[in-house]
C-alpha positions in Angstrom: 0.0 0.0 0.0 3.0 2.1 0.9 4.4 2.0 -2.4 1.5 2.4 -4.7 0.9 5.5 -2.4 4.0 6.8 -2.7 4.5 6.4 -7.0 0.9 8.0 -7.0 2.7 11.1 -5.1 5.7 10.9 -7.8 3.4 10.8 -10.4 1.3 13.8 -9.3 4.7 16.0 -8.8 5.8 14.7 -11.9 3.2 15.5 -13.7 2.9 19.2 -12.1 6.2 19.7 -13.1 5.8 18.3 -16.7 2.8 20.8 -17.2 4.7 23.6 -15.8 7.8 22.9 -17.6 6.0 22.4 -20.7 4.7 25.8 -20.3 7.7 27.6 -19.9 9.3 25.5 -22.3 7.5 25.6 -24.7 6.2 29.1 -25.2 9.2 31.1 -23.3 12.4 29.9 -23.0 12.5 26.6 -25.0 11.8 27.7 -28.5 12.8 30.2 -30.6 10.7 32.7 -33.0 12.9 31.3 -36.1 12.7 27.4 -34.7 8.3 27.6 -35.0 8.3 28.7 -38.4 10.4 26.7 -39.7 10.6 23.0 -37.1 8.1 21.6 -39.4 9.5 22.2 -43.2 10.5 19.4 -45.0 14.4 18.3 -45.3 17.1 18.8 -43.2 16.0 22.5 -42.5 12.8 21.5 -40.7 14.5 18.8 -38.8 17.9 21.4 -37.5 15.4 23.3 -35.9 13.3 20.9 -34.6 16.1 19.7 -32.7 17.0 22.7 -31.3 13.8 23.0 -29.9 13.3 19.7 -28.4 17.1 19.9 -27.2 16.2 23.7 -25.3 12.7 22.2 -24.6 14.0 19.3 -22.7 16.6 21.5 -20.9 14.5 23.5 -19.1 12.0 20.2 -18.2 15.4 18.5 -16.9 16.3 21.6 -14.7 12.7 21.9 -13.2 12.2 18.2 -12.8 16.0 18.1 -11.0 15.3 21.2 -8.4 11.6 19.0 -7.9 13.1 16.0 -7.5 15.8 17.2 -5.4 13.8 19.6 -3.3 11.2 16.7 -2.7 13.6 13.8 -2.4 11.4 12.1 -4.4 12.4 8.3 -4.9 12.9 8.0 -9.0 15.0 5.7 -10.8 17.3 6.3 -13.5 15.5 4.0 -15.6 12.1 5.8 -15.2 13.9 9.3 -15.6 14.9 8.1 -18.7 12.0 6.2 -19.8 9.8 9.5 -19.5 12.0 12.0 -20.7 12.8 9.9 -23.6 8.6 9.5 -24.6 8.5 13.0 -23.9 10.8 13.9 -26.6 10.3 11.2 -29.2 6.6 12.2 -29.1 7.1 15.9 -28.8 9.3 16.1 -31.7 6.8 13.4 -33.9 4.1 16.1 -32.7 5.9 19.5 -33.9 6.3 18.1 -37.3 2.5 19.4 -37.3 1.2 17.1 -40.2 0.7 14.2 -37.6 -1.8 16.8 -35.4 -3.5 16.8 -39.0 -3.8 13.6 -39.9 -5.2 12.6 -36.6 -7.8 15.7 -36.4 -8.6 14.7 -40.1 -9.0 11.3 -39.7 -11.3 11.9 -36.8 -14.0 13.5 -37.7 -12.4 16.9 -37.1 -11.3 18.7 -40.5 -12.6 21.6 -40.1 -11.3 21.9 -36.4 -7.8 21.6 -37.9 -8.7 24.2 -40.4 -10.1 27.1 -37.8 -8.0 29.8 -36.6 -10.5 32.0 -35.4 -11.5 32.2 -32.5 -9.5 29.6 -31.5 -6.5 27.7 -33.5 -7.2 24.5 -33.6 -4.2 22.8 -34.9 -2.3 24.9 -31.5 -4.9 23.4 -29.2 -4.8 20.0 -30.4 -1.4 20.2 -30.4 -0.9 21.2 -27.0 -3.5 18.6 -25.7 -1.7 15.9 -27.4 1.5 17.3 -25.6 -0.2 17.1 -22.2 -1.4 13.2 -23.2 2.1 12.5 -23.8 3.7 14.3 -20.3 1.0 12.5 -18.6 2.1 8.8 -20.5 6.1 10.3 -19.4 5.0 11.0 -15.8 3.8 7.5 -15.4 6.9 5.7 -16.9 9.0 8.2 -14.1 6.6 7.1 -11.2 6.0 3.5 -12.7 9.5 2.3 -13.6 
C-alpha cells in the first residue's frame, strides 16, 4: 500500500512539473521565434530546428524536474527518468512536425477543427493537448519504472 501510495505522489509531482515545464518551455524559453516557423519544413532544415527546440525544450523540463526532485527527495529511478524524458521527446518532436496533429484531427472527424484559426486555433490546441497526453504517459513511466 506504501508503495502504490507513494508512486501516486511521484506521479502527481511529476506530472505538475511536466505541465509547468512544458509551459515555460514551450512558449518562453525553449523555442525560438525562427525554430516555430520553420521545425516543421520538409528536409534537413525542418529537422535542424526541430532539434533545437526539443534539445532547449527538454533543458528546461530537466532543470525543473531536477530542483523537484531534489527539493522533494522524491524516490525516481534512473531508468524511469529516462524512460519518460525519452517519450517526452520522441513524441514531442513526432508532434511538432505538425502534419501528424492533422492527420489525426482529419481522420477523426475533425477537418474543419484543424482548419479554424479564429476564434481559437485549432491545430495549436490539439497540439498542446496531445502534448499534455504525452507528459501525462512520461509521468507514469518516471513514477512506474
Amino acid at each position: 500500500m506504501v508503495v502504490v501510495l507513494i508512486s501516486a505522489v511521484v506521479f502527481a509531482v511529476v506530472a505538475a512539473t511536466f505541465y509547468a515545464g512544458h509551459q515555460v518551455a514551450d512558449h518562453v524559453f525553449g523555442q525560438s521565434d525562427k525554430q516555430a516557423a520553420h521545425k516543421a519544413a520538409p528536409g534537413w532544415h525542418g529537422w535542424r530546428h526541430l532539434l533545437g527546440h526539443i534539445v532547449a525544450y527538454h533543458f528546461v523540463v530537466v532543470v525543473m524536474l531536477a530542483i523537484t526532485i531534489a527539493a522533494l527527495d522524491l524516490p525516481v529511478t534512473m531508468l524511469g527518468l529516462a524512460a519518460g524524458l525519452g517519450f517526452s521527446a520522441i513524441s514531442h518532436a513526432i508532434l511538432d512536425r505538425r502534419w501528424p496533429v492533422r492527420w489525426l484531427l482529419t481522420h477523426t472527424g475533425s477537418r474543419d477543427f484543424a482548419d479554424r484559426q479564429a476564434p481559437i486555433c485549432g491545430m495549436y490546441l490539439a497540439d498542446q493537448s496531445l502534448h499534455a497526453g504525452c507528459l501525462w504517459v512520461s509521468s507514469l513511466l518516471i513514477a512506474c519504472l
